[in-house]
C-alpha positions in Angstrom: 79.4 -38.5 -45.8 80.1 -37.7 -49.4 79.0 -34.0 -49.3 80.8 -33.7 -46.1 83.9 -35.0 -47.8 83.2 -32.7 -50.4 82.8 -29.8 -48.8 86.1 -30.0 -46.6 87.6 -30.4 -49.8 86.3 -27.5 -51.0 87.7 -25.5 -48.0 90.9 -26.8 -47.9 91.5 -26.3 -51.1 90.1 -22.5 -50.6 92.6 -22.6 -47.6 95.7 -23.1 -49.6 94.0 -20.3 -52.6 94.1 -17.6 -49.9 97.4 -18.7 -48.5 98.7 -18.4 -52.2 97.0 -15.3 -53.2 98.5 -13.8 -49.4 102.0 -14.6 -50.0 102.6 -10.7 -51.7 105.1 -9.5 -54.0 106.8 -13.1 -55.0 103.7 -14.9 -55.1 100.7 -14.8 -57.3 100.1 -11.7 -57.1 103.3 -10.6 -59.2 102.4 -12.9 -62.0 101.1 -11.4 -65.2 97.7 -11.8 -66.0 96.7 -14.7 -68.1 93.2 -14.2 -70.0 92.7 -17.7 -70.9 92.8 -18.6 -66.7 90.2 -16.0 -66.0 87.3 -14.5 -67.9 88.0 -10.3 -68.5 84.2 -9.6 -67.9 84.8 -11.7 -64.2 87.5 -10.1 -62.2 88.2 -12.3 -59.0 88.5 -9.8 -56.1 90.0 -10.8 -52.5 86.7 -10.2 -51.3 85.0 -12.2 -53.2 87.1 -15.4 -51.6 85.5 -16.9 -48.0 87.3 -19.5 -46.0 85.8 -21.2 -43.6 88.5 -23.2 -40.7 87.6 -26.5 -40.8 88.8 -28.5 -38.2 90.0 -25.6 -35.3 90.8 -27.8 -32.9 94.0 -29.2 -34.9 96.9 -27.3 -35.9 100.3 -28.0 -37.2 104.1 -27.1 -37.8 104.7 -26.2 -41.5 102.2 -28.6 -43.5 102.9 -29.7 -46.3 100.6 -32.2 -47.9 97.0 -33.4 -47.0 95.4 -36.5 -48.1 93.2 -39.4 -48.0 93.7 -43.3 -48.8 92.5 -44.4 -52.0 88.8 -45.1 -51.8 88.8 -44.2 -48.6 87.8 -40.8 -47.2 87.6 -41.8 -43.2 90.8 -40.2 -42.1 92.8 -36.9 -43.4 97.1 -37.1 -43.8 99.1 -34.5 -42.8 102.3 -34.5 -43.6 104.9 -31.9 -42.2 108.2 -31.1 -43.9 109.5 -31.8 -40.5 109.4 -35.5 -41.2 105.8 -36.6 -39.3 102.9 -37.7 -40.6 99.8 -37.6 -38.6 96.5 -38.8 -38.7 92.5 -37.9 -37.8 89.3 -38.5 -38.8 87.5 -36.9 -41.4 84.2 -35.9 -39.6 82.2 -33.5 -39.7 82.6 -32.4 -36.3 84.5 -29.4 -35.7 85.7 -30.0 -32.3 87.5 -32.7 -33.8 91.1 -32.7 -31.7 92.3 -36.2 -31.5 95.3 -37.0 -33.9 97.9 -39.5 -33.7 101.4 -40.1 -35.8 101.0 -41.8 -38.7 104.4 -41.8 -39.6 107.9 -40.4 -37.8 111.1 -40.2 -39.7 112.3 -36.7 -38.0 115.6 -38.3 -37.8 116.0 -39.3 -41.4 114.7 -36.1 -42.9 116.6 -32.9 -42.9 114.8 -29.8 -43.0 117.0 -27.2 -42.1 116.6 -25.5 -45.3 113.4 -23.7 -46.4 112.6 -25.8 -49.6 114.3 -28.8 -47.7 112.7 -31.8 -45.8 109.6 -34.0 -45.9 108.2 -32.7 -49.7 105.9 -35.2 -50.9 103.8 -39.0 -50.0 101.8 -41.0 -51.9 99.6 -44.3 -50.8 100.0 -47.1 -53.0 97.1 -47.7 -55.2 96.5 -50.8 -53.5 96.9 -49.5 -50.0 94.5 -51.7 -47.9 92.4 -53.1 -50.7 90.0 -55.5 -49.5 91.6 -58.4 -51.5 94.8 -60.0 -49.8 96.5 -60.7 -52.8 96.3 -57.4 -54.5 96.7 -55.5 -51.1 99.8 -53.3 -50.4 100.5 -51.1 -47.2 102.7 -49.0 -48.5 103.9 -45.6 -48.6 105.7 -43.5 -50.2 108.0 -40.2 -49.2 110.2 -38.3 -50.8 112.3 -35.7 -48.3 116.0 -34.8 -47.9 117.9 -36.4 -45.7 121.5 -37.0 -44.7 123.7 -36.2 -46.3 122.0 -33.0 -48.3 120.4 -35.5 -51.1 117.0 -36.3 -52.1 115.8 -39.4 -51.5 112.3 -41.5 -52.2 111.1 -44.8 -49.8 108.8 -47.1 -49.0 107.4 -47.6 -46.0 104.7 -50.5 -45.0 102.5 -51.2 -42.2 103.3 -53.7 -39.9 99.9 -53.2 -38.0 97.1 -53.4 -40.5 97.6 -49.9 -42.0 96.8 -47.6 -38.3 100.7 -46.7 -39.0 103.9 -47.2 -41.1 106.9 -48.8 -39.4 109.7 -46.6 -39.9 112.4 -49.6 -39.6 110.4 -50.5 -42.4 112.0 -47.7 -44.7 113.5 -49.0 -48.2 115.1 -46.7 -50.7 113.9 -46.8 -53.8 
């Protein structure tokens, strides 16, 4: 399971390099060159980058972060600036199409703005440790919401961590 892990790592990560290196004339691409980033004697061509879809069966609306629990690499996050957070398992089967929402705060979150919406979530360190005591099932999210502001909460599990209550929501 660990190279598995691994090596969708690797390609989502390559996803998101060739996403960056495509975005043209205001992207990467207009940057000067920095010689301490790359070797001279080892040009990086397009060419040379391959990408490889991982899981084809899935797709969604304007992703913006993908991640794991802490210490846990059975299910993948996606969050979309749209305000929903779903989640799948991390196999290493392609035809992998079965997702469900982790997370819905579409009517707190506005994203009617390009750099506006869901930006950002982070599990607590603790989230779902094995001990009771030290165990927290929370989440956080930062987004803009209503009024245009930017705002950060906490969100917990009211179901043994399969999904965050959104009644739950506290503002940090």
């Amino acid at each position: 399971m660990a190279s598995n892990t691994r090596m969708v790592r690797c390609a989502v990560f390559s996803a998101f390099l060739l996403a960056s290196l495509s975005i043209g004339a205001s992207g990467l691409s207009s940057r000067p060159a920095n010689p301490t980033c790359i070797a001279q004697d080892r040009p990086v061509t397009a060419s040379a980058i391959d990408t490889q879809r991982v899981f084809p069966q899935l797709s969604f609306t304007r992703p913006i972060h993908m991640s794991q629990r802490p210490f846990d690499d059975s299910d993948w996050f996606v969050a979309e600036q749209r305000g929903l957070v779903y989640r799948f398992p991390n196999t290493a089967d392609p035809t992998t199409a079965q997702r469900s929402v982790f997370l819905d705060i579409r009517g707190r979150v506005d994203d009617s703005a390009n750099e506006e919406g869901l930006l950002g979530m982070a599990f607590h360190p603790n989230y779902e440790d094995p001990d009771p005591i030290k165990r927290k099932d929370e989440v956080y999210v930062s987004y803009t919401g209503f009024p245009s502001r930017s705002v950060i909460s906490r969100f917990s599990s009211s179901d043994g961590g399969a999904t965050l209550d959104p009644a739950s929501g506290v503002i940090i």
